[in-house]
C-alpha positions as CSV (number, residue, x, y, z in Angstrom):
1,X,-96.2,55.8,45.4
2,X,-97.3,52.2,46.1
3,X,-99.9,52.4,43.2
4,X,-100.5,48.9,41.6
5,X,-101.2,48.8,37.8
6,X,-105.3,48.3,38.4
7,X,-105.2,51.4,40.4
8,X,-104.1,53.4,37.9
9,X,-106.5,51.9,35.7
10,X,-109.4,52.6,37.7
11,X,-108.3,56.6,38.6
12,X,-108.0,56.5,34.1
13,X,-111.5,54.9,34.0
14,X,-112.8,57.7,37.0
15,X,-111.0,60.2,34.9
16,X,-112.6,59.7,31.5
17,X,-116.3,58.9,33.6
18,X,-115.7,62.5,35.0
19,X,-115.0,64.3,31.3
20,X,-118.4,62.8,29.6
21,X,-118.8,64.2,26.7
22,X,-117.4,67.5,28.0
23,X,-114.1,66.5,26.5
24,X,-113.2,69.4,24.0
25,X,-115.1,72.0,26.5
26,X,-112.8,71.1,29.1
27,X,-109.7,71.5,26.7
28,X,-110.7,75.4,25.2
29,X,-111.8,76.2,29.0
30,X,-108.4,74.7,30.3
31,X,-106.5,76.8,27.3
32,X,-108.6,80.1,28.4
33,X,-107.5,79.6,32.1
34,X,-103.7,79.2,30.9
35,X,-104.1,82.6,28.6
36,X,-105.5,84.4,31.0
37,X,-103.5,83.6,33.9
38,X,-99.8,82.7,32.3
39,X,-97.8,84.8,30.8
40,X,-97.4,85.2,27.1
41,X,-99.9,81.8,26.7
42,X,-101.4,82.1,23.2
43,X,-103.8,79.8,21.5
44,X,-105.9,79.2,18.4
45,X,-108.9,77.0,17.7
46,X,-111.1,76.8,14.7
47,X,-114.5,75.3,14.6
48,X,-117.3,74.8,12.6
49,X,-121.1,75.2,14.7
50,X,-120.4,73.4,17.6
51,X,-117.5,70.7,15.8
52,X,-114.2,71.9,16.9
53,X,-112.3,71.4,13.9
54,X,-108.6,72.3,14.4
55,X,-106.8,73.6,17.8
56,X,-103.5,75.1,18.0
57,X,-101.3,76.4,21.7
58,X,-97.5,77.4,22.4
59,X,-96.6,79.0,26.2
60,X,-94.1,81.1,26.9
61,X,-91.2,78.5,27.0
62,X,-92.3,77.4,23.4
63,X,-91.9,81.0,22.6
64,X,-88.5,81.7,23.7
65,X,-87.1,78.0,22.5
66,X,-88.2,79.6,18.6
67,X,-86.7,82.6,19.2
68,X,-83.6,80.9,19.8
69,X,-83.4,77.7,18.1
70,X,-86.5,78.3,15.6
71,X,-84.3,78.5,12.2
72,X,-85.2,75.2,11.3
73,X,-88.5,73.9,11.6
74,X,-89.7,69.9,11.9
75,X,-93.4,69.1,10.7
76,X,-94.2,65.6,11.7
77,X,-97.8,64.5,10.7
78,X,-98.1,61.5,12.8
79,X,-97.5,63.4,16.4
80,X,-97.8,60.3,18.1
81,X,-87.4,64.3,21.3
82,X,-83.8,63.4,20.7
83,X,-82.1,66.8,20.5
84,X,-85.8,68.6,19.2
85,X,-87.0,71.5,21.3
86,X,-91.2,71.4,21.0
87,X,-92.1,74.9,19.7
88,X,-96.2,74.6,20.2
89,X,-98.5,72.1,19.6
90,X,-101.9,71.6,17.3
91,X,-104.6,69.0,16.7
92,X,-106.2,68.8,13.5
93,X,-109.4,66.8,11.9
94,X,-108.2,66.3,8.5
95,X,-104.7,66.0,6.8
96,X,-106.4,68.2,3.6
97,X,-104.3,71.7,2.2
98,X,-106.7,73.8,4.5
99,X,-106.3,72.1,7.7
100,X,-102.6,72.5,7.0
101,X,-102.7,75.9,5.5
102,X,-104.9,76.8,9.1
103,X,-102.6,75.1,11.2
104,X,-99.4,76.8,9.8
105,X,-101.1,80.2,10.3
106,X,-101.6,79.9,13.4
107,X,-98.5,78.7,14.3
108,X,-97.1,81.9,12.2
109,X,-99.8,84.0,13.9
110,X,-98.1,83.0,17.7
111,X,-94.4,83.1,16.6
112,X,-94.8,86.1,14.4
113,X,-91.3,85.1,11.9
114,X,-90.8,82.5,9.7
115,X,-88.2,79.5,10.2
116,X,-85.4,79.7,7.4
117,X,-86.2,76.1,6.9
118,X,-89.2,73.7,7.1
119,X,-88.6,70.5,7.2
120,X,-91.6,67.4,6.1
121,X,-92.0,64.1,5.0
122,X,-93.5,63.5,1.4
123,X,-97.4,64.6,2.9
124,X,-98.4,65.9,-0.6
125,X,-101.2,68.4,1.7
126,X,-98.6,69.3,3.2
127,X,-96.4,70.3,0.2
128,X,-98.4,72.6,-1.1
129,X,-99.7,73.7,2.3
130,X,-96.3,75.3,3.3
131,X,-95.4,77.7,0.9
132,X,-98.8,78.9,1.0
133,X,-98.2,80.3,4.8
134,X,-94.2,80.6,4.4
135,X,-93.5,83.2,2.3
136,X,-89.7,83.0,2.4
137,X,-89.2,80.2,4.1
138,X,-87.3,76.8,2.2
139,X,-89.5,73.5,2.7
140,X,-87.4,70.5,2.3
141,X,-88.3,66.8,2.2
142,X,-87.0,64.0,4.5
143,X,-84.4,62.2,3.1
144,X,-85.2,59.7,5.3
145,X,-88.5,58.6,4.6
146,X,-87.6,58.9,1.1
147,X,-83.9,56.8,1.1
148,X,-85.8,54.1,3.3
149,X,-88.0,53.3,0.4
150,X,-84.7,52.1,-1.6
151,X,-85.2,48.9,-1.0
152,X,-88.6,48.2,-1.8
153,X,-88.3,50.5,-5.4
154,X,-85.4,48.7,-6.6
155,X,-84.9,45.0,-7.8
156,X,-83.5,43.1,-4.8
157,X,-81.3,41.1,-6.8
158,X,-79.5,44.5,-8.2
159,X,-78.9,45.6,-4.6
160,X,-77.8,42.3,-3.5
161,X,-74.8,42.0,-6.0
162,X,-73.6,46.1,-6.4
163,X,-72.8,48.8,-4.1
164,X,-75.8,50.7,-5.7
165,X,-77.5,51.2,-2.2
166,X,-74.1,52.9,-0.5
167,X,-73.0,54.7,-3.7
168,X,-76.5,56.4,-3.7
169,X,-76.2,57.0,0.0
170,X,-72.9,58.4,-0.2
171,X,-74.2,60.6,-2.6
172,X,-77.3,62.1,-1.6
173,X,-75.6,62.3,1.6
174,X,-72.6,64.3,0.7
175,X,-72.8,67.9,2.4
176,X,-69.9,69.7,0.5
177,X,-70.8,69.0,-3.2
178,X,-72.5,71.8,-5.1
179,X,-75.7,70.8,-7.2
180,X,-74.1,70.5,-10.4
181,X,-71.5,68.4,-8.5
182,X,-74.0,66.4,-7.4
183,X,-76.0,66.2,-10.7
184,X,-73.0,65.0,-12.7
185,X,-72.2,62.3,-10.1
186,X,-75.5,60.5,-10.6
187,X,-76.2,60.5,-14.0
188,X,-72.4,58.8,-13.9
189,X,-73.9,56.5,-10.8
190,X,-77.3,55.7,-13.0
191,X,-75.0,55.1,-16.2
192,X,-72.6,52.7,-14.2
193,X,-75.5,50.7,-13.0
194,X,-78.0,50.6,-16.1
195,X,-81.0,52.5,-13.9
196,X,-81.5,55.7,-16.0
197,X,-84.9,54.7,-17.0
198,X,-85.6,53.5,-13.8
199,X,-88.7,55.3,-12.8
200,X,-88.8,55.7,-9.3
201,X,-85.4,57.1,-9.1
202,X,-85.8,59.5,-12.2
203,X,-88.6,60.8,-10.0
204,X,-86.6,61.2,-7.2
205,X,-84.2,62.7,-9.5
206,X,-87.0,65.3,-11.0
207,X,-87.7,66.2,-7.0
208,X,-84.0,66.5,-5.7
209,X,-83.7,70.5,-5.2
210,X,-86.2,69.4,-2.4
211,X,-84.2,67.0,-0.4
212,X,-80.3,66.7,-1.7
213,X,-78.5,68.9,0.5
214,X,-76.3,69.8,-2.3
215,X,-79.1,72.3,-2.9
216,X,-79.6,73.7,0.3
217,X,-75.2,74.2,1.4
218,X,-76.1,77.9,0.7
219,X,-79.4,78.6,3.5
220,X,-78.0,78.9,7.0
221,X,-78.7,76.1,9.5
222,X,-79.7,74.2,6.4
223,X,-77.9,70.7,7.9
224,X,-79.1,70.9,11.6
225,X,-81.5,68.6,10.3
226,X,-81.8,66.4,7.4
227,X,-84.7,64.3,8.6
228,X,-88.0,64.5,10.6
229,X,-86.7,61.2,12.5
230,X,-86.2,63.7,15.6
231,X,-89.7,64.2,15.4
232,X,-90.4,60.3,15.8
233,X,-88.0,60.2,18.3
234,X,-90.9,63.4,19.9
235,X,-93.6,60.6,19.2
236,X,-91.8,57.9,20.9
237,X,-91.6,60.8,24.2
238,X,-94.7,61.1,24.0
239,X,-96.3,57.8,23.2
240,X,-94.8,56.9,26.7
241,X,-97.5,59.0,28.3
242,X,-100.3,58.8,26.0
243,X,-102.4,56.5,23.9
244,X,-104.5,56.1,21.1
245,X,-107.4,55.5,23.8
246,X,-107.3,58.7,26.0
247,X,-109.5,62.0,26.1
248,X,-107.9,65.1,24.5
249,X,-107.9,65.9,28.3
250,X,-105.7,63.3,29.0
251,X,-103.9,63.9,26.0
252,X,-103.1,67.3,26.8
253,X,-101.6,66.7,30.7
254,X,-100.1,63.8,28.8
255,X,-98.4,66.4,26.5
256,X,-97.8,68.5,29.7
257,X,-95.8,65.9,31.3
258,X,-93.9,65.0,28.2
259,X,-93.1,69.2,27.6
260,X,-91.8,68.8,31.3
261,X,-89.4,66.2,31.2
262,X,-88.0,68.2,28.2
263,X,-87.4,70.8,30.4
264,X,-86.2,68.7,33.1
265,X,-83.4,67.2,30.9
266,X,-82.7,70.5,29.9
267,X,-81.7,71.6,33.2
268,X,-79.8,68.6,33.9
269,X,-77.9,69.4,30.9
270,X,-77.0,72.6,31.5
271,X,-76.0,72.2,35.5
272,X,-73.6,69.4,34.0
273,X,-72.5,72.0,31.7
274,X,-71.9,74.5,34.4
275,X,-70.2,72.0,36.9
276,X,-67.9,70.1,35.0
277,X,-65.4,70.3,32.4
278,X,-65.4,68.0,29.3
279,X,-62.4,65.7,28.4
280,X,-59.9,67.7,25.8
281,X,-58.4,65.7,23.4
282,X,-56.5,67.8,21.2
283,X,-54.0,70.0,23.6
284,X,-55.0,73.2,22.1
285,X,-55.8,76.6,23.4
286,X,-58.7,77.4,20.9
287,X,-60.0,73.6,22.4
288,X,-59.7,74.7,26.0
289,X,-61.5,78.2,24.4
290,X,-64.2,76.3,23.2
291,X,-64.8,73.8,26.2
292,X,-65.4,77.7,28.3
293,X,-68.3,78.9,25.9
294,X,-70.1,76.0,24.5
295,X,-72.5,74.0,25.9
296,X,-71.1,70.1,26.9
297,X,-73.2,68.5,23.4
298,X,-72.6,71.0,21.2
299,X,-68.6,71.3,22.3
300,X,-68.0,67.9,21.3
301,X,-69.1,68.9,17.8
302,X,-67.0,71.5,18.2
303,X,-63.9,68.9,19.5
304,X,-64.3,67.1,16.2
305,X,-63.9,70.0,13.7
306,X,-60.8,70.6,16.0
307,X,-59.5,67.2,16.3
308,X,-59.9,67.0,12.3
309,X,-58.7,69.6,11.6
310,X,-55.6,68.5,13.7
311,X,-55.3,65.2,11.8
312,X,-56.5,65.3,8.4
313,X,-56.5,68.4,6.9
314,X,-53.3,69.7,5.6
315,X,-52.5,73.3,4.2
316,X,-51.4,72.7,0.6
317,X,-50.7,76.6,-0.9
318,X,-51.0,79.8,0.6
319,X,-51.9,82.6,-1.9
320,X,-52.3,86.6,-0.7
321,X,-55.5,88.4,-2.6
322,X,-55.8,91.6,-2.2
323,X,-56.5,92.1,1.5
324,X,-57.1,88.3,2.1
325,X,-54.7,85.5,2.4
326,X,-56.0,82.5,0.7
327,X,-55.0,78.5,1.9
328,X,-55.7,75.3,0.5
329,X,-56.9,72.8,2.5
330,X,-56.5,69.1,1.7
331,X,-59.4,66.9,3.2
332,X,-58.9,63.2,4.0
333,X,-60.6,60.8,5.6
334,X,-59.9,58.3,8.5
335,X,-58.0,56.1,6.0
336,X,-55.9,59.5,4.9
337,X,-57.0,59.3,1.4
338,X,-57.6,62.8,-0.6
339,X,-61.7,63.5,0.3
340,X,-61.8,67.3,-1.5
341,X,-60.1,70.3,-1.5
342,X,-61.1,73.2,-0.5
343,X,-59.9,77.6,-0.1
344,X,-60.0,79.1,3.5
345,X,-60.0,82.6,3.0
346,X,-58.5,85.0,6.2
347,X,-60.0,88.8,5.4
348,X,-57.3,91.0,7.0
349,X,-58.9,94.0,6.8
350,X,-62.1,92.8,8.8
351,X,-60.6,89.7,10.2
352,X,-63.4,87.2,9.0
353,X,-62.6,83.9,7.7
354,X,-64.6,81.7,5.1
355,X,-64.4,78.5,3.8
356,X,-65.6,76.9,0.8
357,X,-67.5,74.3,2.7
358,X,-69.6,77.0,3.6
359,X,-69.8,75.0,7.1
360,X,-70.4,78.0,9.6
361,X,-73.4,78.4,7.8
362,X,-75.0,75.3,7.5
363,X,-74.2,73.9,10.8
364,X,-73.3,77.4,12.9
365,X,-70.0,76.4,14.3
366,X,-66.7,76.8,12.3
367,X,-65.1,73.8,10.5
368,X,-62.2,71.7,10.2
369,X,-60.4,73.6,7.3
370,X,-60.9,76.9,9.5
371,X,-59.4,75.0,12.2
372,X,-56.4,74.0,10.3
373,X,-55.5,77.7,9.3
374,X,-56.4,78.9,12.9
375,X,-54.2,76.5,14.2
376,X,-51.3,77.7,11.7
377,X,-52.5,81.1,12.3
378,X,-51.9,80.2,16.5
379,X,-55.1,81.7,16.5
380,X,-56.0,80.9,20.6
381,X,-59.6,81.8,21.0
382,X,-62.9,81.4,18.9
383,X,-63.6,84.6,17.1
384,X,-66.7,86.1,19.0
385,X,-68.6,86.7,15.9
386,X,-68.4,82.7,15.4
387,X,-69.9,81.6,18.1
388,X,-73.5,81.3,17.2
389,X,-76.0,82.0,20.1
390,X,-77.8,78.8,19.9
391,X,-74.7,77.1,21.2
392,X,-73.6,79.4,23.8
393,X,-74.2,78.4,27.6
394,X,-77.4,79.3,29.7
395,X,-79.0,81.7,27.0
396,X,-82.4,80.4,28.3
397,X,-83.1,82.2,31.8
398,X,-84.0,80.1,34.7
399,X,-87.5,81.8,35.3
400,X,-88.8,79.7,32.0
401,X,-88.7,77.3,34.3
402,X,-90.4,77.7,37.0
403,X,-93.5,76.3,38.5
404,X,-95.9,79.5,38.1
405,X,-94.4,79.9,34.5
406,X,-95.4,76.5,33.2
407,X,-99.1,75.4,34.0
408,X,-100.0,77.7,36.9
409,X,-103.5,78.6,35.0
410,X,-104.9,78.3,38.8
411,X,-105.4,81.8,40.2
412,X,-106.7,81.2,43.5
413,X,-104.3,82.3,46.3
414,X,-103.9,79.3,48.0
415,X,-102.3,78.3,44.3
416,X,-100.4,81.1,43.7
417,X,-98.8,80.8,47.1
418,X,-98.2,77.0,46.7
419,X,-96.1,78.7,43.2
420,X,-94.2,81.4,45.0
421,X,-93.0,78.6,48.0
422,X,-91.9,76.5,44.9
423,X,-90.3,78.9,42.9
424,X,-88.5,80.4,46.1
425,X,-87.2,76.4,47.0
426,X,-86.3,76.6,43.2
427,X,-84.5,79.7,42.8
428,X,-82.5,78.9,46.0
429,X,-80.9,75.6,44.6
430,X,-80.1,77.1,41.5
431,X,-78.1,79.8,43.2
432,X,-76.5,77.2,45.5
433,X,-75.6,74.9,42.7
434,X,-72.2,74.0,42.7
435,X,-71.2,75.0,46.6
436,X,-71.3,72.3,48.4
437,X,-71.0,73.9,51.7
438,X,-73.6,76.3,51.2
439,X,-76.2,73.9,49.1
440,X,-75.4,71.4,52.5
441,X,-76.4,74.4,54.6
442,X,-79.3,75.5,52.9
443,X,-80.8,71.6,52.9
444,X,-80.2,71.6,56.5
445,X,-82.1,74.4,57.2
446,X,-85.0,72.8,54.9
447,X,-85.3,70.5,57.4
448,X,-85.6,72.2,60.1
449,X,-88.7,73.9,58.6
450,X,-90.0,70.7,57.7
451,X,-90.1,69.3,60.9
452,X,-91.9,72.5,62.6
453,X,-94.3,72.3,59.5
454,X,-95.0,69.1,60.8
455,X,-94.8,69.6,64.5
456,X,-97.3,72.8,64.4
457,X,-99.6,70.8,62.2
458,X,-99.9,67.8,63.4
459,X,-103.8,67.3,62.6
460,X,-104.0,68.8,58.6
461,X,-104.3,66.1,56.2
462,X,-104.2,66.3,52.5
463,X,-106.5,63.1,51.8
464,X,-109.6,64.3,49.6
465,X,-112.3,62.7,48.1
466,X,-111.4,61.2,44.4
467,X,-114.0,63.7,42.7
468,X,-112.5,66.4,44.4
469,X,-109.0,65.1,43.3
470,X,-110.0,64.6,39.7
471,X,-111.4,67.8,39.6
472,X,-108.6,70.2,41.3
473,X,-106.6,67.5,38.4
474,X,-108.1,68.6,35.5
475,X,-108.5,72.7,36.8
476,X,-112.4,72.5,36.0
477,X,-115.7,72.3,37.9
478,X,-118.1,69.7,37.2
479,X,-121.2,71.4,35.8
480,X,-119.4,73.1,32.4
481,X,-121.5,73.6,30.1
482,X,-120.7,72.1,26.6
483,X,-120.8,74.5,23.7
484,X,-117.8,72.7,21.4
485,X,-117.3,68.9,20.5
486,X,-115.1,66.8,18.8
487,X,-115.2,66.3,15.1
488,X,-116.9,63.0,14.0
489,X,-115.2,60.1,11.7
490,X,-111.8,61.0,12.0
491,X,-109.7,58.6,9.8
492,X,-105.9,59.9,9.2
493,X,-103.1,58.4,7.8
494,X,-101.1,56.2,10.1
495,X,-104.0,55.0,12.3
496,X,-105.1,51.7,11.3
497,X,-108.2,50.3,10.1
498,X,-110.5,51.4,13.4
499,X,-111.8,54.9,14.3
């Protein structure tokens, strides 16, 4: 756009002069505009007199990504995604129990259910915070933030000359071990090291139904995600268009553009999904089933459990109960030494299958061991009622992306015409997508319009005046009146020494 780095500068410095001190007017007018003129736009703000306290939005995109993928829920404190979807978005004052508590309200108010799981790092706020709002609802700790602490708890010279460090990790890490399992294993593992009165890990220890997995195999979804590092991977996104210096103005069309590019990647994902066919590996018909149904990232997930299945699991007996026809799987690793064991059951009389790993549950795709007996089975296709929605292709529908449905809080008709032209450009390349001869066409005839849009209007320009431009920018006129501001002497964790 031949913009040099002081230009930018100078339209940032132009933007801030224009906000003022209108800063927080400008974001509850901006959130009014969007609720009144999107659809399904829903937001929350608390404040106290004229101190705005605590704010809180999700659109309709947010909405529909929770309905669909909102079974386990990431809380990171610090805001500033891999493979996250953003559900909504709030600003709060204070990291205390009641901004917290007010914050996962609202968030509860807009998406109506509870996640099965909530996911945080050791805030103690936000500890007790959470079951406070979420009634049923299992909050879990990051095992990351607490296994990176390692390390520093423990005497260097200890982890220097032992395996203590992997055979904790192996542990705490294992996802098919029951609690009790789990509990016998690391008394064994403190015994063989001489760290049972080690305090730091016998608190650890005290705490571990709330972040082993071991104790949450049985609570569906449970190992989508272990750790809130997807949500730094959100704060890098958006650290790339925001800083610590802008308006909450800025902040908020810096969060715009960072919700976008989500969606943009999203689409790219799915038209490479719909356009090509991923590599198959195996040579089986339930692997060429799969490849058909799921989404590219999710069927090579899918691939593995097949592959594995194919190469190191092995059916060791096969017992008939009752209705059901029992098999045991052996389990080995990539070394083919004996992991576990574990029963596949095959239900005749409904035709459901279960394993002991309980991994359709956790993870919502079948695993390995299933594999194994499908393959023995010749089982061909995926069982219907195992393909979880999440993972099936294009559940989201197109119109969540279009222009008018994300930010069009503009109602004037020169805007919503602008929207309609937009969407109609939109809708027509999705349709086209994958005919080349037709997509060809269609860009031919663009063309054509463009050069009589520029032949019958040969005098119209689009230069304005930078006020102007700031203003039609930020969607408000220049004499608001203020009636909220920001909250004073804000100091939260991970922000450094200066306000």
């Amino acid at each position: 756009m031949r913009g040099t780095r002081s230009a930018f500068k100078n339209v940032s410095r132009d933007i801030r002069m224009f906000i003022g001190d209108r800063d927080i007017q400008l974001v509850v007018q901006k959130l009014e505009e969007r609720a009144k003129n999107l659809p399904n736009f829903s937001y929350e703000f608390f404040h106290v007199g004229h101190e705005l306290k605590a704010i809180f939005w999700a659109d309709d995109v947010s909405k529909v990504n929770y309905q669909m993928f909102g079974d386990v829920l990431g809380f990171d404190a610090t805001y500033s995604t891999n493979k996250c979807v953003t559900f909504s978005a709030g600003l709060i004052d204070s990291e205390t129990i009641e901004s917290y508590q007010w914050l996962l309200s609202a968030f509860l108010k807009i998406h109506v259910r509870e996640p099965l799981l909530v996911l945080t790092d050791q805030d103690p706020a936000m500890r007790v915070a959470v079951p406070l709002v979420f009634k049923k609802a299992f909050h879990r700790l990051c095992m990351w933030h607490i296994m990176k602490k390692l390390s520093s708890k423990i005497c260097s010279d200890l982890l220097a000359n032992s395996t203590l460090r992997s055979s904790i990790h192996k542990l705490v890490w294992n996802i098919y071990i029951s609690p009790s399992t789990f509990e016998e294993r690391w008394i064994n593992l403190m015994f063989q090291f001489n760290v049972g009165d080690h305090v730091w890990l016998s608190e650890m220890f005290a705490i571990r139904d709330l972040w082993v997995p071991a104790y949450f195999r049985d609570t569906p979804m449970s190992c989508l995600m272990k750790t809130t590092s997807r949500c730094e991977s959100s704060n890098a996104l958006f650290k790339v268009n925001s800083t610590a210096e802008n308006t909450l103005v800025q902040f908020m069309m810096c969060f715009d553009t960072a919700i976008d590019n989500q969606c943009y990647n999203q689409r790219i994902l799915e038209f490479q999904t719909s356009n090509s066919r991923p590599d198959l590996r195996c040579g089986l018909d339930i692997e060429a089933h799969a490849s058909e149904i799921y989404t590219h990232s999710v069927f090579k997930d899918v691939q593995k459990e097949i592959f594995k299945g194919m190469m190191n699991c092995f059916i060791f007996d096969v017992d008939v109960v009752d209705q059901s026809k029992v098999f045991t799987i052996s389990h080995m690793d990539h070394n083919m030494d004996f992991v576990n064991e574990f029963k596949v059951s095959a239900h005749m009389h409904d035709n459901s299958v279960e394993c002991t790993c309980i991994g359709f549950s956790r993870i919502g795709y079948l695993c390995r061991h299933i594999f194994c007996m499908l393959r023995v089975m010749k089982v061909k296709e995926i069982p219907d009622r195992y393909v979880a929605k999440h993972w099936r292709r294009q559940i989201l529908p197109c119109l969540l992306y279009s222009i008018s449905n994300r930010l069009a809080a503009d109602d004037s008709k020169e805007s919503i015409l602008k929207n309609q032209a937009m969407n109609c450009v939109s809708d027509c390349v999705d349709k086209l997508t994958g005919s080349f001869e037709f997509l060809s066409a269609f860009v031919d005839k663009m063309k054509d319009i463009k050069k009589y849009v520029f032949d019958e209007n040969p005098g119209v320009s689009n230069l304005r005046k930078r006020a102007v431009a700031i203003e039609d920018l930020l969607g408000n006129v220049y004499d608001t009146t203020v009636l909220f501001t920001p909250p004073q002497g804000i100091q939260n964790k991970g922000c450094g020494t200066h306000l």
